[in-house]
Phi, psi and omega in degrees: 000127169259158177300171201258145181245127169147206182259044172241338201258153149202153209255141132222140204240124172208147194236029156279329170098017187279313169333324188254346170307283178330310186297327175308326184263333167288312178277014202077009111038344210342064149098023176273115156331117174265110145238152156056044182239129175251139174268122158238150178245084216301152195307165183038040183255130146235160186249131192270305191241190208283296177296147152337145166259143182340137143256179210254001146197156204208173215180125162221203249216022210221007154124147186270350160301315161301272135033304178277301175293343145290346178055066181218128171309158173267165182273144190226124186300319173265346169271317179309323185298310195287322193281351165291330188279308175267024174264313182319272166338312180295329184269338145355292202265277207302355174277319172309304185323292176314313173258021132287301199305339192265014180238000000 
């Protein structure tokens, strides 16, 4: 398995801590900092409003006591790779989709 590569993946970093506040409050969280949580997303999801929007599948890092009580998977490297390979393919396909319909 190699890193995801192109213009599709991208890190961001910020060190106010608002960030994991939001998430907390989009996944339910009760009031748990969301770090060292992974996100995926289907092509052309943005964020719009004073929250994030859900993400469409998520995965952390944070012990499996956390696991249970949140009902969110602990991270498995290869089930995240496969589900990032098909939102890949899937936005793939709907870019195709777009730029038929425009011609």
């Amino acid at each position: 398995m190699g890193l995801v590569t192109g213009g599709n993946p991208t890190h961001y970093w910020e060190d106010s801590g608002i960030i994991g506040r939001l998430y907390d409050e989009v996944l339910g969280l009760d009031g748990i900092y969301a770090w060292d949580i992974w996100f995926v997303y289907r092509a052309g999801v943005e964020w719009t409003d004073r929250l994030p929007p859900r993400p469409d599948f998520t995965m952390h890092q944070l012990g499996s006591s956390f696991e249970s009580k949140f009902d969110l998977p602990l991270l498995d490297s290869e089930v995240f790779a496969a589900e990032v390979n098909n939102q890949l393919a899937l936005g793939l396909d709907t870019r195709k989709d777009l730029a038929d319909s425009e011609r």
